[in-house]
VORO-189342 format. One record per residue (C-alpha): residue number from 1; residue in one letter; x, y, z. Coordinates in Angstrom, 1 decimal, m for minus. Each point is the difference from the previous one (the first is absolute). Layout:
N
{site NUM; 'A'; {X; Y; Z}};
...
***
This chain:
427
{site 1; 'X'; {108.3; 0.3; 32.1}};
{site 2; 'X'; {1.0; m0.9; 3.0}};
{site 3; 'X'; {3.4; 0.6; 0.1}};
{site 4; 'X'; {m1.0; 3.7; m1.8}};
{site 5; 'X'; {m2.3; 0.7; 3.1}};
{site 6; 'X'; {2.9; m1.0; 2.4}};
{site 7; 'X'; {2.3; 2.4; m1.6}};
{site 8; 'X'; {m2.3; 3.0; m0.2}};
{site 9; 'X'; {m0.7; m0.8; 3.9}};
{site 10; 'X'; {3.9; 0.0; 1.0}};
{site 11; 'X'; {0.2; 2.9; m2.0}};
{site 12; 'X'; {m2.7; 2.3; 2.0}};
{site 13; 'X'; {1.1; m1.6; 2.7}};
{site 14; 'X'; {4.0; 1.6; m0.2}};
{site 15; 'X'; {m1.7; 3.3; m1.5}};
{site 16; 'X'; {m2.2; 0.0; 3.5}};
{site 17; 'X'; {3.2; m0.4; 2.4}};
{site 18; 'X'; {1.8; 2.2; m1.8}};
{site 19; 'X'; {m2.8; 3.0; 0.2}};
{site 20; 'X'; {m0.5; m1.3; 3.8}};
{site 21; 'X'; {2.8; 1.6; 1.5}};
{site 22; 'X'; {2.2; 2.9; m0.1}};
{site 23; 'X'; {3.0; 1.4; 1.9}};
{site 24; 'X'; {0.2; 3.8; 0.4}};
{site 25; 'X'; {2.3; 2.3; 1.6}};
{site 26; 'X'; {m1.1; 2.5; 1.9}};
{site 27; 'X'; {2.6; 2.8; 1.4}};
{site 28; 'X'; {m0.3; 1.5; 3.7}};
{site 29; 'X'; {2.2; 3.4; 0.2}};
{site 30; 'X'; {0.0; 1.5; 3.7}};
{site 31; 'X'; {0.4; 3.5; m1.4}};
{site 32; 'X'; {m0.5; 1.3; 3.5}};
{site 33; 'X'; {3.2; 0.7; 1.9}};
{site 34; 'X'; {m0.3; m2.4; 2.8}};
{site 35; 'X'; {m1.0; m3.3; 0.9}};
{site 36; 'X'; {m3.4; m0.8; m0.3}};
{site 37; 'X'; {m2.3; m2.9; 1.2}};
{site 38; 'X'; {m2.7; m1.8; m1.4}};
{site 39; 'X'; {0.0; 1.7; m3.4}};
{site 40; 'X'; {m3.3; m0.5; m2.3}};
{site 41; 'X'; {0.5; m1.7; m3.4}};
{site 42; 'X'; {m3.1; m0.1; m2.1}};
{site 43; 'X'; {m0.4; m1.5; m3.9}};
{site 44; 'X'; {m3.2; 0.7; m2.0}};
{site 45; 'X'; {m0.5; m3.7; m1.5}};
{site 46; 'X'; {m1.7; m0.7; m3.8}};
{site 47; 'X'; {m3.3; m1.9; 2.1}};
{site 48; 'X'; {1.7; m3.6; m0.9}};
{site 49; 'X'; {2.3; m0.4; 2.9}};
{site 50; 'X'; {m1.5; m3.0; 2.3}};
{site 51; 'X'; {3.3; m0.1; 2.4}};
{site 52; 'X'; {3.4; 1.5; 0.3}};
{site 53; 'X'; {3.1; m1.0; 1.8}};
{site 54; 'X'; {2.8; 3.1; 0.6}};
{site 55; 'X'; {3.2; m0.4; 1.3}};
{site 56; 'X'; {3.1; 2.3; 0.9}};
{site 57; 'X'; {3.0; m2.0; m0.7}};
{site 58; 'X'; {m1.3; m2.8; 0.0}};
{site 59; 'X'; {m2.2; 0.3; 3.4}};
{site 60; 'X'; {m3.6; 0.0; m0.8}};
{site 61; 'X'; {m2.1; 3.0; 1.5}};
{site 62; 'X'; {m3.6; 0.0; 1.3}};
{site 63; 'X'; {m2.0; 1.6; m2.7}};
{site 64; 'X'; {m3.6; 0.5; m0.3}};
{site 65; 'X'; {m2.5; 0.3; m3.0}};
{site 66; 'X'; {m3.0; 2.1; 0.1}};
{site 67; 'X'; {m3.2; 0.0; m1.9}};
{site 68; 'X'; {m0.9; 3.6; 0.4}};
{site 69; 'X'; {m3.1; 0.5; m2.3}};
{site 70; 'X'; {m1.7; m3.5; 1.2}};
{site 71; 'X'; {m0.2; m1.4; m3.8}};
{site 72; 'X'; {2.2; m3.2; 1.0}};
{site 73; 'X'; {3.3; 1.2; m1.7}};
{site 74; 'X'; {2.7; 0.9; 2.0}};
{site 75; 'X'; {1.4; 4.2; m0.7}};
{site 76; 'X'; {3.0; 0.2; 2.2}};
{site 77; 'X'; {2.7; m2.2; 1.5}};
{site 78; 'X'; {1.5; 1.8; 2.9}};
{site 79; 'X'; {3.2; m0.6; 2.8}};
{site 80; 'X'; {1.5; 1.9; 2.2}};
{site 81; 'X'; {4.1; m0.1; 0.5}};
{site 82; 'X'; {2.8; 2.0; 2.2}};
{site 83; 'X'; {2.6; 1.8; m1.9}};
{site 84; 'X'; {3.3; 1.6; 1.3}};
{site 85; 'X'; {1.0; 3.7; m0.8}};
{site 86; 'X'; {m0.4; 0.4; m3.9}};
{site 87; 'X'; {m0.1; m3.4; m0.6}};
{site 88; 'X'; {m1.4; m1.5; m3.2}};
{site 89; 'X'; {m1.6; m3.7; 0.1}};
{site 90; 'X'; {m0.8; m2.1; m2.8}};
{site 91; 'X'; {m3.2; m2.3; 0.4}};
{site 92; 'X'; {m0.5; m3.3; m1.8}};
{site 93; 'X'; {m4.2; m0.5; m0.1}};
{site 94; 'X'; {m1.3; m3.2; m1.4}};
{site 95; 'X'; {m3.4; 0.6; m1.8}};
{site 96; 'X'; {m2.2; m2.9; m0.9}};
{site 97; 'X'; {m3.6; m0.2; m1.5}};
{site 98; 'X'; {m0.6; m2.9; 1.8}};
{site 99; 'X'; {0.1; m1.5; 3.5}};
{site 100; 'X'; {m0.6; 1.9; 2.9}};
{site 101; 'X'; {1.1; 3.3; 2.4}};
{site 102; 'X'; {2.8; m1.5; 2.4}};
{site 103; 'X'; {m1.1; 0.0; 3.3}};
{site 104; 'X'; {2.1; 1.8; 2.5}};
{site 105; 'X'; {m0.9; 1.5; 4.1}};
{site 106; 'X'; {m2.6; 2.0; m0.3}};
{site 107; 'X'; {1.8; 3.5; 1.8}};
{site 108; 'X'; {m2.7; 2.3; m1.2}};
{site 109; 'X'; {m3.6; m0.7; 0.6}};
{site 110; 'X'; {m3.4; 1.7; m0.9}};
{site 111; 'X'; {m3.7; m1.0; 1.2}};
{site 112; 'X'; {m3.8; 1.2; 0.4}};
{site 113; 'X'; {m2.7; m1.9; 0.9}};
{site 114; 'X'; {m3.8; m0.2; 0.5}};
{site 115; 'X'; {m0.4; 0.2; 3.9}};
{site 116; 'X'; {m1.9; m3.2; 1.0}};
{site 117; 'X'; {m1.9; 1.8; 3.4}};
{site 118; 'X'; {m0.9; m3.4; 2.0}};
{site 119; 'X'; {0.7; 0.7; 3.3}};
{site 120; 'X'; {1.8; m3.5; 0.0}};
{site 121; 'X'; {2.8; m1.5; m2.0}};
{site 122; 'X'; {0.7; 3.1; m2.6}};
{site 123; 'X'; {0.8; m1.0; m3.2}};
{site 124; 'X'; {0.6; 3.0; m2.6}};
{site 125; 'X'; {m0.3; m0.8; m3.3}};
{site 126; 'X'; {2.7; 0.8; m1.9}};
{site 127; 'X'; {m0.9; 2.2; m3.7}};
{site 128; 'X'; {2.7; 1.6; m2.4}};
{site 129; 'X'; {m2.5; 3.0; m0.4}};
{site 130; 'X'; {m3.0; 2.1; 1.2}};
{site 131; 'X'; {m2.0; 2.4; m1.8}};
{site 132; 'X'; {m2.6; 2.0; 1.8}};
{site 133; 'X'; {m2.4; 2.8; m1.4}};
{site 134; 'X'; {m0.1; 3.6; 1.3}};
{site 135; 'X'; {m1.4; 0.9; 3.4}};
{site 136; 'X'; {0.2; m4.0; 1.2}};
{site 137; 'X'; {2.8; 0.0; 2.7}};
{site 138; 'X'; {1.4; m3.5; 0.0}};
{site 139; 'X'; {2.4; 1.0; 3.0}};
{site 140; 'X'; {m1.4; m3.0; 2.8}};
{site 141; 'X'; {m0.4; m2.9; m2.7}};
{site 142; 'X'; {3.4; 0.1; m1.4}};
{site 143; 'X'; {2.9; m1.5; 1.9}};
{site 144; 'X'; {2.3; 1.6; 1.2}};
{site 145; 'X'; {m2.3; 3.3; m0.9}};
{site 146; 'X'; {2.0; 0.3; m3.4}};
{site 147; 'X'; {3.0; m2.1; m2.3}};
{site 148; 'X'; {2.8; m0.5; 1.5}};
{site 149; 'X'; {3.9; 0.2; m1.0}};
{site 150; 'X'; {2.9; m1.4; 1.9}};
{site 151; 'X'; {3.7; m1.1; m0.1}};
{site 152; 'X'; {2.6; m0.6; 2.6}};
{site 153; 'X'; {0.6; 4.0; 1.3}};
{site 154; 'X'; {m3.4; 1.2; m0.4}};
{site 155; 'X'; {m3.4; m0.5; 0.1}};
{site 156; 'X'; {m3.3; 1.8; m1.8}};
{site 157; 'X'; {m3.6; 0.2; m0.8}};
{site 158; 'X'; {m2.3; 2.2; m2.2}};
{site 159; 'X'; {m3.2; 0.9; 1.9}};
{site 160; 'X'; {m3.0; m1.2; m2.4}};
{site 161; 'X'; {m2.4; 2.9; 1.1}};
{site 162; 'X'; {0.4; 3.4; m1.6}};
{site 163; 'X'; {3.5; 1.0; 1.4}};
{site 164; 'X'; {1.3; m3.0; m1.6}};
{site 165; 'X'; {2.9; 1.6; 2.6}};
{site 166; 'X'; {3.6; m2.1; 0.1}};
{site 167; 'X'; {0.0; m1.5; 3.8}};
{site 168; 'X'; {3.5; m1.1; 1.6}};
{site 169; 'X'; {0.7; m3.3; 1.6}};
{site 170; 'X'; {3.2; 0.0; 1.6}};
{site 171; 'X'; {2.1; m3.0; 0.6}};
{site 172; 'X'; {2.7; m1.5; 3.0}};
{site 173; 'X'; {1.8; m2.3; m2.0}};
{site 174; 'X'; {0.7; m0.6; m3.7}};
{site 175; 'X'; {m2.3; m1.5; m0.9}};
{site 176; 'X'; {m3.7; 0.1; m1.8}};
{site 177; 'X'; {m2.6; m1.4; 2.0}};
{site 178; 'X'; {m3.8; 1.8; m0.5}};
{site 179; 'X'; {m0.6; m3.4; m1.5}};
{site 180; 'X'; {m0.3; m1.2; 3.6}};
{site 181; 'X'; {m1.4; 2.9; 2.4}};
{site 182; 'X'; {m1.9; 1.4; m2.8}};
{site 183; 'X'; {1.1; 3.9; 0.8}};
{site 184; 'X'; {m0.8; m0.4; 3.5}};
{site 185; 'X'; {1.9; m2.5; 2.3}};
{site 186; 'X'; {m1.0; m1.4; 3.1}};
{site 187; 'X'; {2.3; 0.9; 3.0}};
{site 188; 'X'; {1.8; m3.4; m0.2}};
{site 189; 'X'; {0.9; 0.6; m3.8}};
{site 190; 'X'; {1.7; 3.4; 0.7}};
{site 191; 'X'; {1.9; m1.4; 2.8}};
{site 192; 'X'; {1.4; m2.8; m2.4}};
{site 193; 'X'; {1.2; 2.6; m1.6}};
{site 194; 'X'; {m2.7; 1.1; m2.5}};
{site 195; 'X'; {m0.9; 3.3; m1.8}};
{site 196; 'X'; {m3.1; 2.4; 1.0}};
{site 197; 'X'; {m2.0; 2.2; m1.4}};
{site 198; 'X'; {1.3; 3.5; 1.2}};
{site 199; 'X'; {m1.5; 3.2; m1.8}};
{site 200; 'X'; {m3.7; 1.3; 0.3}};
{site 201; 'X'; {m0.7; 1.7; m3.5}};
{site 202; 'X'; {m3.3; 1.3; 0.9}};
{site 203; 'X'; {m0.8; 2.1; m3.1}};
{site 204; 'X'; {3.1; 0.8; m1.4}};
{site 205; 'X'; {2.0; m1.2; m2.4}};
{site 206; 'X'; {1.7; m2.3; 2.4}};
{site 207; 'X'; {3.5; m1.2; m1.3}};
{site 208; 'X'; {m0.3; 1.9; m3.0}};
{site 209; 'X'; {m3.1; m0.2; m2.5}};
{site 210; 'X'; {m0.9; 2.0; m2.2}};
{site 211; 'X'; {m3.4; 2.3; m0.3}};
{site 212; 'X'; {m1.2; 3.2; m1.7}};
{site 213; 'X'; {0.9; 3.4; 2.2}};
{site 214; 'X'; {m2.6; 2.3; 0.9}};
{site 215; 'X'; {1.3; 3.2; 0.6}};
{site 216; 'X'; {m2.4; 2.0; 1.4}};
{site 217; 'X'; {m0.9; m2.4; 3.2}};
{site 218; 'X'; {3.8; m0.5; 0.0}};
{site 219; 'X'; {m1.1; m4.2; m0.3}};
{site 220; 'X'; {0.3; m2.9; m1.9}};
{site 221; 'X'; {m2.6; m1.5; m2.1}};
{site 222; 'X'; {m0.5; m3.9; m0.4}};
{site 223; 'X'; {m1.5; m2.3; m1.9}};
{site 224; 'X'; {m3.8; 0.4; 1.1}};
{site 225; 'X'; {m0.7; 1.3; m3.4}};
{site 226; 'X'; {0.8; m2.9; m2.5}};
{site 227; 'X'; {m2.5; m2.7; m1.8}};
{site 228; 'X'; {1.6; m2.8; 1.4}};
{site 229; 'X'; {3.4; m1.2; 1.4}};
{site 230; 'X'; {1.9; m3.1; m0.8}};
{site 231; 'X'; {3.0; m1.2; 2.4}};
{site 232; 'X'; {2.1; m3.3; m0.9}};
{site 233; 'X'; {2.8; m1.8; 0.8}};
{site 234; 'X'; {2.1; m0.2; m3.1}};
{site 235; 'X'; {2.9; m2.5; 1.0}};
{site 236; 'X'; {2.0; m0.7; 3.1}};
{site 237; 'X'; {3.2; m2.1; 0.0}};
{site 238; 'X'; {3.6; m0.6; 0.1}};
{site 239; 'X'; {1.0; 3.5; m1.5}};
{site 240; 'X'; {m3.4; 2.7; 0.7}};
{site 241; 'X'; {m2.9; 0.5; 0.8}};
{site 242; 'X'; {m3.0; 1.9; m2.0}};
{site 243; 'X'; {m3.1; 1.6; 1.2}};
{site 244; 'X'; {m2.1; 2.1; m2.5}};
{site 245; 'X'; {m2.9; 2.4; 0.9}};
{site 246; 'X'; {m2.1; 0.7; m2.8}};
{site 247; 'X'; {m2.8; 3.3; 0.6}};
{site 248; 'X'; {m2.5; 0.7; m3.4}};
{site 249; 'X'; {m1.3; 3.4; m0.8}};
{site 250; 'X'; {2.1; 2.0; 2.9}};
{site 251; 'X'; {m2.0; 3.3; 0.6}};
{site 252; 'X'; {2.2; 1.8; 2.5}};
{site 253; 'X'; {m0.6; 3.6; m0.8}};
{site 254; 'X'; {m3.6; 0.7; m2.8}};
{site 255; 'X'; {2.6; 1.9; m2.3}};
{site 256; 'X'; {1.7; m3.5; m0.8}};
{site 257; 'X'; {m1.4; m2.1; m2.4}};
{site 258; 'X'; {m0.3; m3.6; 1.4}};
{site 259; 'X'; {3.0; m2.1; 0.5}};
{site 260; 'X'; {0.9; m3.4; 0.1}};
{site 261; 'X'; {3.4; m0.3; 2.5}};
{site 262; 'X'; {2.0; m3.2; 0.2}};
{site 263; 'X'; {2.7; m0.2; 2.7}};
{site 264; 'X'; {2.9; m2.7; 0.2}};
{site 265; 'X'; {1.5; m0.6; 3.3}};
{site 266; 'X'; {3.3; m2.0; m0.5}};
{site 267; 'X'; {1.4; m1.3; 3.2}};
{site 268; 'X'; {3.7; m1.8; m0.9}};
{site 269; 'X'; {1.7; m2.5; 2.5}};
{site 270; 'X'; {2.6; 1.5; 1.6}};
{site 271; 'X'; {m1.5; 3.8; 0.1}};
{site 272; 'X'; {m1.8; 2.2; 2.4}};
{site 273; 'X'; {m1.2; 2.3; m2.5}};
{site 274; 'X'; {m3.2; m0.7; m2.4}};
{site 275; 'X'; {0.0; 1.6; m3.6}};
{site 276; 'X'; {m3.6; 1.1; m1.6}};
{site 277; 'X'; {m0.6; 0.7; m3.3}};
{site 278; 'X'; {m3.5; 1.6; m0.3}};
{site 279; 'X'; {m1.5; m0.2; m3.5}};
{site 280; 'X'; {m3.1; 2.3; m0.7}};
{site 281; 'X'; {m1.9; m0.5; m3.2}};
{site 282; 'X'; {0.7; 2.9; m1.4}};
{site 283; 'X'; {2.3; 3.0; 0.6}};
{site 284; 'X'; {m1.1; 2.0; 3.5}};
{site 285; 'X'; {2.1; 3.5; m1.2}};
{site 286; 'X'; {m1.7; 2.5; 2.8}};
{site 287; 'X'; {m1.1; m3.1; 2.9}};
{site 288; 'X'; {2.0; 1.5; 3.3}};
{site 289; 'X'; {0.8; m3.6; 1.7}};
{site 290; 'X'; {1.3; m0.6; 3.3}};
{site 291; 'X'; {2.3; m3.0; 1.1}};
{site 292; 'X'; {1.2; 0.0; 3.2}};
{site 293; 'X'; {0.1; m2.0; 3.8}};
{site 294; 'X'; {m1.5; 0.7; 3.3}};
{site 295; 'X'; {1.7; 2.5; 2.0}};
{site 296; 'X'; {0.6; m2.3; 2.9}};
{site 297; 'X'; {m2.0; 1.1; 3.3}};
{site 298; 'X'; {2.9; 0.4; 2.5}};
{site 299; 'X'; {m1.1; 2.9; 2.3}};
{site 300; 'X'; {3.8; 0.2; 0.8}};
{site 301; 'X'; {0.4; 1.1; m3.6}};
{site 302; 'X'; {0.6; m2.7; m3.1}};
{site 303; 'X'; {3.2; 1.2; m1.7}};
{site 304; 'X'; {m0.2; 1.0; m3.9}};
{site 305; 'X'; {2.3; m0.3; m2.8}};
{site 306; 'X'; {m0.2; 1.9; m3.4}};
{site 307; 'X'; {1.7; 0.9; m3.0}};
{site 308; 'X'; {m2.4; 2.0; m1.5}};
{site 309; 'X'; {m0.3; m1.6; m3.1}};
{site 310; 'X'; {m1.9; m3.5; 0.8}};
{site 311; 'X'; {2.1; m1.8; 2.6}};
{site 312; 'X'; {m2.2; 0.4; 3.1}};
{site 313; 'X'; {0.8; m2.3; 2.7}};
{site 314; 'X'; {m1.3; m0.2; 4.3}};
{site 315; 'X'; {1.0; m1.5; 3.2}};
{site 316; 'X'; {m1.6; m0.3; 2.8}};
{site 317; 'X'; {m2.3; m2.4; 2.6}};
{site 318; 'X'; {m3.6; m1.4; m1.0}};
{site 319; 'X'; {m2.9; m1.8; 0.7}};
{site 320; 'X'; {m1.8; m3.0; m2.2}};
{site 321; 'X'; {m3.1; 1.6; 2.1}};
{site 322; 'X'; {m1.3; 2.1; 2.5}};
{site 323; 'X'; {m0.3; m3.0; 3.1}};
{site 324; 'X'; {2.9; 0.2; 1.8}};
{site 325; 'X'; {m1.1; m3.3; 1.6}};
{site 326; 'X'; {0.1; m1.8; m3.4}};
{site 327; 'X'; {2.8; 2.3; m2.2}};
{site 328; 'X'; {3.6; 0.1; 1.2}};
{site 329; 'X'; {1.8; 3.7; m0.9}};
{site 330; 'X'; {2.8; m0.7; m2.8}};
{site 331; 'X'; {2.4; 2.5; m1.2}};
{site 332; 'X'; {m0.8; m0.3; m4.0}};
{site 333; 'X'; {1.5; 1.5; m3.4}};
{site 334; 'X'; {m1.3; 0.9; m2.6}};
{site 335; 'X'; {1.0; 1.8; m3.8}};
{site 336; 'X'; {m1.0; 0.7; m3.3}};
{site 337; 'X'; {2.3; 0.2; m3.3}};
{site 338; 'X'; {m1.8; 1.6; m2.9}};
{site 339; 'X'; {2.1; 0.8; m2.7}};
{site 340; 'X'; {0.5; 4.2; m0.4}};
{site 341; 'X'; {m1.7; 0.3; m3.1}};
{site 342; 'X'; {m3.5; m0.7; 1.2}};
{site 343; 'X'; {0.9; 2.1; 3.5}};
{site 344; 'X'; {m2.0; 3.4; 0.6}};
{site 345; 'X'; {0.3; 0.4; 3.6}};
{site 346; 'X'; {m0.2; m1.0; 3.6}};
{site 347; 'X'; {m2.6; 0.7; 2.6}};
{site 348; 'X'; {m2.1; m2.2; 2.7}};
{site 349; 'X'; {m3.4; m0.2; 1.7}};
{site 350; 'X'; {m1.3; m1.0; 3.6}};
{site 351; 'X'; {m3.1; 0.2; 1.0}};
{site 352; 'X'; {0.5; 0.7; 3.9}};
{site 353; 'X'; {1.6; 2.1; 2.2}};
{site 354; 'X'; {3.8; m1.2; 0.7}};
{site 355; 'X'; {m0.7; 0.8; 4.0}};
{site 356; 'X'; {m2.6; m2.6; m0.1}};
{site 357; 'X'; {2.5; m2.6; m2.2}};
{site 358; 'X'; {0.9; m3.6; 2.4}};
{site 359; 'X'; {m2.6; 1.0; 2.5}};
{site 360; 'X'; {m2.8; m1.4; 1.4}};
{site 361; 'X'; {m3.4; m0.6; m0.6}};
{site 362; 'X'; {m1.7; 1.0; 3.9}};
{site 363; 'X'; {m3.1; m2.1; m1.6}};
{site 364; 'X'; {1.1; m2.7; m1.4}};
{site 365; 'X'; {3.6; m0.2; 1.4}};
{site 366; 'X'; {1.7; m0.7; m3.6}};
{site 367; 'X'; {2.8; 2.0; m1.6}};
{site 368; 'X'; {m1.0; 3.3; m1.6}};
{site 369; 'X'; {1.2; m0.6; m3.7}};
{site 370; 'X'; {m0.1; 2.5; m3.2}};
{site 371; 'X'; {m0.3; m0.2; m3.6}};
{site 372; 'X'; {3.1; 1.4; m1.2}};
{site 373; 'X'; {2.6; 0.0; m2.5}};
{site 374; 'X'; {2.9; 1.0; m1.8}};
{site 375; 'X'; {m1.2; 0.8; m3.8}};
{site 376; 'X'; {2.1; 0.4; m3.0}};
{site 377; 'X'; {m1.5; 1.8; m2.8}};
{site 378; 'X'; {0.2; m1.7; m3.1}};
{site 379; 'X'; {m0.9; 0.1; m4.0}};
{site 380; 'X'; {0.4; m1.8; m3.5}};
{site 381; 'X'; {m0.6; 1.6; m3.2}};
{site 382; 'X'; {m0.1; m3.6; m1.3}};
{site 383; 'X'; {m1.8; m3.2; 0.6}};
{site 384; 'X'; {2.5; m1.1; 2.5}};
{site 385; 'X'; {1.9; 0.8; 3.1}};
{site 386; 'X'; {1.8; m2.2; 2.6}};
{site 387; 'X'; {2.0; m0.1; 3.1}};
{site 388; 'X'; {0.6; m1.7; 3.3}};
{site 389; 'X'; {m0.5; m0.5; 3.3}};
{site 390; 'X'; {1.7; m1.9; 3.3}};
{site 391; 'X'; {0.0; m0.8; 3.7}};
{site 392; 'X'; {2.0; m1.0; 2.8}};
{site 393; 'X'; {m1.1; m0.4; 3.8}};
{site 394; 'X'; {2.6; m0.2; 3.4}};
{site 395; 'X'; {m0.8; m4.3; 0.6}};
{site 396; 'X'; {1.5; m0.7; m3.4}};
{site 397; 'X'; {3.4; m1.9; 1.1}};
{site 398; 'X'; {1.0; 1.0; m3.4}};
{site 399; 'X'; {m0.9; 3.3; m0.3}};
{site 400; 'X'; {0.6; 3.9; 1.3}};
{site 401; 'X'; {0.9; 1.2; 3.6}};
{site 402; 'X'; {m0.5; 3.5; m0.3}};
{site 403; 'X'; {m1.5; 2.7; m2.2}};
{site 404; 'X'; {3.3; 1.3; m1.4}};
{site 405; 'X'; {0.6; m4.0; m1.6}};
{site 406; 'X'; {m3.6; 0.2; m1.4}};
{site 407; 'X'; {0.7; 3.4; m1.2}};
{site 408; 'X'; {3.6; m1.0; m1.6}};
{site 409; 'X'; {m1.6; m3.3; m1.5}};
{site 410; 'X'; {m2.8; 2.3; m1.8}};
{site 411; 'X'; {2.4; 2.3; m1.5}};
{site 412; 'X'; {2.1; m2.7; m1.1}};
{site 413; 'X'; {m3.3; m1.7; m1.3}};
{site 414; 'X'; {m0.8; 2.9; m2.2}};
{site 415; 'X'; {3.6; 0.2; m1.7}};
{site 416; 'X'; {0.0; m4.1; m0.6}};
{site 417; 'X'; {m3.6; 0.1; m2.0}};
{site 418; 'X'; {1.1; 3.1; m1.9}};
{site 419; 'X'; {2.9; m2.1; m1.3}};
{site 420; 'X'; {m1.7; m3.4; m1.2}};
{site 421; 'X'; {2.0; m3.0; m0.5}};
{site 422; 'X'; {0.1; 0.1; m4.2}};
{site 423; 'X'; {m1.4; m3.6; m1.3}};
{site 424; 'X'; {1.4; m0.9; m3.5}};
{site 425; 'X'; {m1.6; m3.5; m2.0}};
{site 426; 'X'; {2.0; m1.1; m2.4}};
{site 427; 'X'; {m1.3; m3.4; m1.8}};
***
């Protein structure tokens, strides 16, 4: 009996380690007709996958795995690589139903907290999620006033009021480091070289959010009209990082029914740009949206750069706020890339007078600033739309010296996303 039990338990044992682990092949073709950096490579996984191990021959590469519904099985494994000109690449990825996610530096990193408001010896307390009913206005108990996405060129964070608008937090060096000024550094951190926040959003869509339009007062409409709102911090790590803002029962306009909007913000290492894919709950055929980035407040006149057909990009210099004693003027860029499909038109909105723009307040001293913005017009027939924004600012070491760069980098931008890398799994 024994020796029966001994051989049934070496047999499951070699049926486990052979079902444990699996080699696959996955396929990177650079289809675009340059170089390109930094290239995403995602794989939808089965839910058994407890680690993976890829390599490029023979040279493992960072790789990340992300639980993106919360139900403790991993959906996606995900890397980024650099490809020459037309250059296909063939991964070898390691998955195992047992063990653990490697652990490798941390480029991209993602946070919100509950703001502890002792006058002494503030400790937030860090939470993956926040949900909050309609008309509360969580804005001064949530640290840094919304979730926050980073990597190594750029910097983010979600409001958590009613805007939910994307605010931009630029950095000197290459290098993520919110983690340790929190989104606003003290003078001795940004002279050691580290990043700043350097955009006021006011009530706009900021770096490029989007809302519902409303055409006759020429203005966007937010999310004041929702039965709750849910932000989280999906995963942060090696390879991305994932924020998602979750608003029940939208009501922008009384001839839409209800609608529940989910929107992804994927922030990759080695990118400037951010892509969003909004999910509604069911198709929004007839909702005029609006996606789009503050029109910079430069009363020497912010330079804009079109294509007409969703590639809207700006340069020029801006405030974090109106106190010049506080807020030092940056020269800040900005875009949006929404695919042409969803694309209607183009227009903006400000809500003062453009003699009054970068002046001062004779009261209170402080910098006379507007609500405006450059607004793209958009619309799905579907469920579904998507697109993306990014950001640049003159102390990046790394960055753009003028607006014709920023300008030649957008264009560029928008050719390189319409011609994906093409991702192949072969088992």
């Amino acid at each position: 009996m024994k020796k029966f039990l001994t051989i049934i338990a070496v047999l499951l044992t070699t049926a486990f380690a052979v079902a444990a682990e699996k080699t696959v092949k996955v396929n990177v073709t650079n289809t675009y007709g340059k170089a390109r950096k930094a290239v995403p490579v995602v794989v939808k996984l089965d839910g058994t996958t407890q680690s993976a191990l890829v390599k490029l021959d023979g040279k493992e590469v960072p790789c990340q795995l992300d639980d993106l519904d919360d139900d403790g099985l991993f959906d996606e494994l995900s890397f980024v690589t650099d490809m020459k000109k037309q250059e296909q690449q063939v991964f070898d990825v390691v998955l195992s139903d047992e063990g653990a996610p490697r652990e490798y530096p941390a480029v991209c990193y993602g946070a919100i907290a509950i703001r502890d408001r002792a006058a002494k010896n503030q400790k937030h307390m860090p939470i993956n999620s926040v949900t909050f009913p309609k008309g509360s206005n969580p804005y001064q108990y949530i640290f840094p006033h919304g979730a926050v996405m980073e990597n190594d060129m750029v910097g983010f964070r979600a409001y958590c009021d009613h805007r939910q608008s994307i605010d931009y937090y630029g950095h000197q060096q290459l290098k993520a480091d919110i983690a340790e000024t929190a989104f606003y550094p003290t003078a001795e951190q940004k002279a050691a070289g580290s990043g700043d926040d350097v955009l006021w959003t006011g009530s706009t869509p900021g770096c490029g959010t989007m809302h519902a339009w409303d055409a006759k007062k020429g203005r966007t409409i937010m999310y004041e009209n929702v039965r709750n709102t849910t932000m989280e911090v999906v995963s942060a790590g090696a390879v991305r990082t994932v924020l998602r803002l979750t608003n029940r029962a939208w009501q922008p306009v009384s001839f839409c029914k209800p609608v529940d909007v989910v929107t992804t913000y994927t922030l990759y290492a080695g990118h400037r740009d951010v892509q969003v894919d909004v999910k509604f709950s069911h198709p929004v055929e007839g909702l005029p949206l609006a996606i789009g980035t503050v029109d910079i407040a430069d009363p020497k006149g912010a330079e804009e750069h079109s294509d007409c057909k969703g590639l809207r990009g700006c340069w020029g210099n801006a405030w974090a706020g109106n106190n010049p004693k506080v807020y030092v003027q940056h020269t800040v860029g900005l875009a949006v890339n929404i695919p042409e499909r969803y694309y209607k038109s183009e227009t903006r909105f400000s809500d003062m007078d453009k003699e009054q723009i970068g002046t001062f307040n004779e009261k209170n001293g402080k910098l006379n600033m507007p609500n405006q913005a450059l607004i793209d017009i958009v619309g799905t027939d579907t469920d579904h739309l998507n697109y993306w924004f990014a950001a640049t600012c003159d102390f990046e070491s790394f960055g753009f010296k003028n607006s014709k760069a920023w300008f030649s980098f957008l264009d560029e931008w928008k050719k390189e996303l319409a011609s994906p890398a093409v991702v192949q799994i072969n088992n």
